[in-house]
C-alpha positions in Angstrom: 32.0 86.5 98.1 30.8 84.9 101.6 27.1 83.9 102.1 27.5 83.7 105.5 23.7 84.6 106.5 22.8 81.5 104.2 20.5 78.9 106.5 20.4 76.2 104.3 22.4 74.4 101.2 20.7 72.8 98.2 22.3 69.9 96.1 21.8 68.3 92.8 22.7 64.7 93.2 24.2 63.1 90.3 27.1 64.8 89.2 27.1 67.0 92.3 27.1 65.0 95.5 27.7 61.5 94.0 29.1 60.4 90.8 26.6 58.0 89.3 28.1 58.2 85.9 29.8 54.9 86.0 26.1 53.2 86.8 24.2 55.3 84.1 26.9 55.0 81.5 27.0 50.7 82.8 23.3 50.7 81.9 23.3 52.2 78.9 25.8 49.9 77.3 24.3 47.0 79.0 21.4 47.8 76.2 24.1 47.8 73.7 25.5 44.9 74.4 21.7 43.3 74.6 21.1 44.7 70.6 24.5 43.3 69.9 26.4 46.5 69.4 29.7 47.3 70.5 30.9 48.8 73.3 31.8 53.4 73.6 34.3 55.4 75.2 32.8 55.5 78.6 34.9 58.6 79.3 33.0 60.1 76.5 29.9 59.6 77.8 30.2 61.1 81.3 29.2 64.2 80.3 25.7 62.7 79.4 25.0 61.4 82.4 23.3 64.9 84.1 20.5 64.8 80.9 19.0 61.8 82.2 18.2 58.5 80.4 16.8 60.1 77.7 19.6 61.7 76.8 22.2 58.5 77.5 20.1 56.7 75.1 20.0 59.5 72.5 24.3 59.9 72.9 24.7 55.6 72.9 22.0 54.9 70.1 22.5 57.8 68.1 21.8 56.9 64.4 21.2 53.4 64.6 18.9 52.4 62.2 15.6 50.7 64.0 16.5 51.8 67.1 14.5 54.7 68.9 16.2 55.7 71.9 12.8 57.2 73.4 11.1 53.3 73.3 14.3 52.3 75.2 13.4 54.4 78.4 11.5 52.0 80.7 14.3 49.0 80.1 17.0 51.3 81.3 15.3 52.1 84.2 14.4 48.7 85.5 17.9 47.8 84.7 19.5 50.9 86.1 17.1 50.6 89.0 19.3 47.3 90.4 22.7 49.0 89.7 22.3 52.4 91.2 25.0 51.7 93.5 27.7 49.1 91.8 31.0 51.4 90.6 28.4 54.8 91.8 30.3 56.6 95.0 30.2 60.2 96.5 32.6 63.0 94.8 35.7 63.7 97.5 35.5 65.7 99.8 31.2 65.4 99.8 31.1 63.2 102.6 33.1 65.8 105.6 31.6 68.5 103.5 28.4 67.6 104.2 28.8 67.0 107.9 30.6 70.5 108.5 27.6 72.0 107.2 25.2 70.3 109.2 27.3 70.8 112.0 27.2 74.7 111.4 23.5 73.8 111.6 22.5 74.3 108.2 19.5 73.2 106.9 20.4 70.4 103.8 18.8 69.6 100.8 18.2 67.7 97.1 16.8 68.9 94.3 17.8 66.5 91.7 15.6 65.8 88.1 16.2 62.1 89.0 13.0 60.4 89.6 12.3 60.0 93.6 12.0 55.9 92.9 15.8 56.2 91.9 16.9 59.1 94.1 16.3 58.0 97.6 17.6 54.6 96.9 21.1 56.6 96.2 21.2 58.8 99.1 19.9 55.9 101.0 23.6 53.8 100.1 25.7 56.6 99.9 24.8 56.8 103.1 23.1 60.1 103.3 19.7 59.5 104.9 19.9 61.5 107.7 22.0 64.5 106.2 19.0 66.0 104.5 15.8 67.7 105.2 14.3 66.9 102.2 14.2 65.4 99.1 13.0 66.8 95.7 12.6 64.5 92.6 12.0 64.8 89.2 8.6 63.5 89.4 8.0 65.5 93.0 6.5 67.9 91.8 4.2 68.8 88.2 7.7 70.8 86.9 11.4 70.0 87.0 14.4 71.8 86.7 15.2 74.3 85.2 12.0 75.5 86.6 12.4 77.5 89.8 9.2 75.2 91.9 11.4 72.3 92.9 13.7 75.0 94.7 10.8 76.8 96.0 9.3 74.1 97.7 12.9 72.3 98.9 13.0 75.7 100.6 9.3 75.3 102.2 9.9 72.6 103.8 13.4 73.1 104.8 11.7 76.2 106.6 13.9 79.3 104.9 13.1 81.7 102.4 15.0 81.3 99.0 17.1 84.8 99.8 18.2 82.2 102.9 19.5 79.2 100.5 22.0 78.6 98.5 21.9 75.9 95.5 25.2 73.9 94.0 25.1 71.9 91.2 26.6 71.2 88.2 24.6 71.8 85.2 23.1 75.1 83.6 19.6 73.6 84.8 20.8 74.2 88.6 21.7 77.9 88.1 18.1 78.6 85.9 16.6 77.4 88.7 18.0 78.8 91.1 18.6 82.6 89.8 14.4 81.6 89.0 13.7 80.8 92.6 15.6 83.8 94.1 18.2 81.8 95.9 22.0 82.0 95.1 23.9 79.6 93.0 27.2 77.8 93.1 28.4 75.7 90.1 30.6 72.4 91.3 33.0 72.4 88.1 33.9 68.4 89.3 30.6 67.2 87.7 29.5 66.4 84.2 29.8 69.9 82.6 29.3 69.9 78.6 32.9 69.2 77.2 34.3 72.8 76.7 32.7 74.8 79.5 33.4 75.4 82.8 30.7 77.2 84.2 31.9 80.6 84.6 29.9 81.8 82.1 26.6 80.7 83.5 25.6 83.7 85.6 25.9 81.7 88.9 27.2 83.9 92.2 30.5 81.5 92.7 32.0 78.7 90.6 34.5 75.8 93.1 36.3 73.3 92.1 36.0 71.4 95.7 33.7 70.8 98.0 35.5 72.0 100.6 35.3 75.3 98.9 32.2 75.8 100.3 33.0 76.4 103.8 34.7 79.6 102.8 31.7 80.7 100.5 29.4 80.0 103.7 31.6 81.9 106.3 32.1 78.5 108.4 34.9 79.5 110.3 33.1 82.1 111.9 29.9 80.5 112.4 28.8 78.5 115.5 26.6 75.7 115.5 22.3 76.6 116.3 22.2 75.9 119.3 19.3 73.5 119.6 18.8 72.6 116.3 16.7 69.7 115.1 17.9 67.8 112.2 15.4 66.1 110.3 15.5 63.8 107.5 13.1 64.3 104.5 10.2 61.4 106.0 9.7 64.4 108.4 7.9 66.7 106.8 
């Protein structure tokens, strides 16, 4: 299936354009190590990393007696806050991917359930800053994924209508939201899917393994760059 009258691309961020993991899972077992507990199969606890810190803390603390991973919140985010970017890097193949689609002059943009205060600081090091149109947090809006209204409005103000998008991410959330928001959706199977699915089964329009994939899903071959197009990064509203 091509989408090839698609004006614009939407991306979750952790787990879709960047993997974070390392940084998220670092965090949470630097509260370990704080409480004096041992350390966990890091590898194990990749998976976690697209539910947020709420749900790190509820996968590293679960069961501990006098622990409530919920009261834990605020000190993994200050920590995490001043390690976004230590072992964090983009996914391969994200990087040219990216700049083949904004050279077909598509309009690019996040929609991540990562607070703003955390997102922009990663696109900012990865790099990014001038890929997107816009940015869409967590905290952006009143409601977060898997409600459709962050996808709405990342299509408002990348100026296309949600039959004109197309959204890729890697969690169940992603494709809600999408179907939700009337735009089509693309599962990137390299991210932190649940152990034991691979996202065929999520009612998305195309599942990749790459990001290169993309360029056939999008008909880039065959399309020519806008002419005139202005890119603009998300402090341009």
């Amino acid at each position: 299936m091509a989408f090839s009258a698609s004006r614009a691309v939407l991306f979750d961020l952790d787990g879709t354009l960047a993997d974070t993991a390392p940084d998220l899972v670092g965090t949470l077992l630097e509260l370990r190590r704080r409480r004096g507990l041992g350390g966990l199969d890091e590898a194990e606890l990749r998976e976690h990393a697209t539910r947020g810190a709420i749900g790190l803390l509820e996968a590293g603390f679960k069961d501990i007696d006098g622990i409530e991973p919920s009261e834990l919140r605020q000190e993994f985010l200050d920590h995490y806050a001043d390690h976004l970017w230590v072992r964090s890097r983009a996914f391969p193949g994200v990087d040219a991917a990216l700049a083949r689609l904004a050279d077909a002059g598509l309009g690019l943009g996040v929609v991540t359930n990562k607070v703003e205060a955390l997102a922009q600081p990663v696109i900012e090091r990865a790099g990014w800053i001038r890929r997107f149109g816009c940015l869409i947090g967590g905290d952006t809006l009143t409601r977060s994924k898997p409600d459709p209204a962050p996808v709405i409005e990342a299509c408002r103000r990348l100026g296309v209508t949600p039959s004109e998008a197309v959204f890729v991410g890697d969690d169940r959330r992603d494709v809600l939201a999408g179907q939700a928001a009337g735009v089509r959706t693309v599962v990137a199977r390299w991210g932190y899917l649940p152990s034991g699915e691979d996202g065929t089964t999520w009612g998305a329009d195309a599942v990749i393994d790459r990001a290169d994939e993309l360029d056939a899903f999008l008909g880039l071959p065959d399309r020519a760059s806008v002419p005139g197009k202005t890119r603009r990064t998300y402090g341009q509203r």
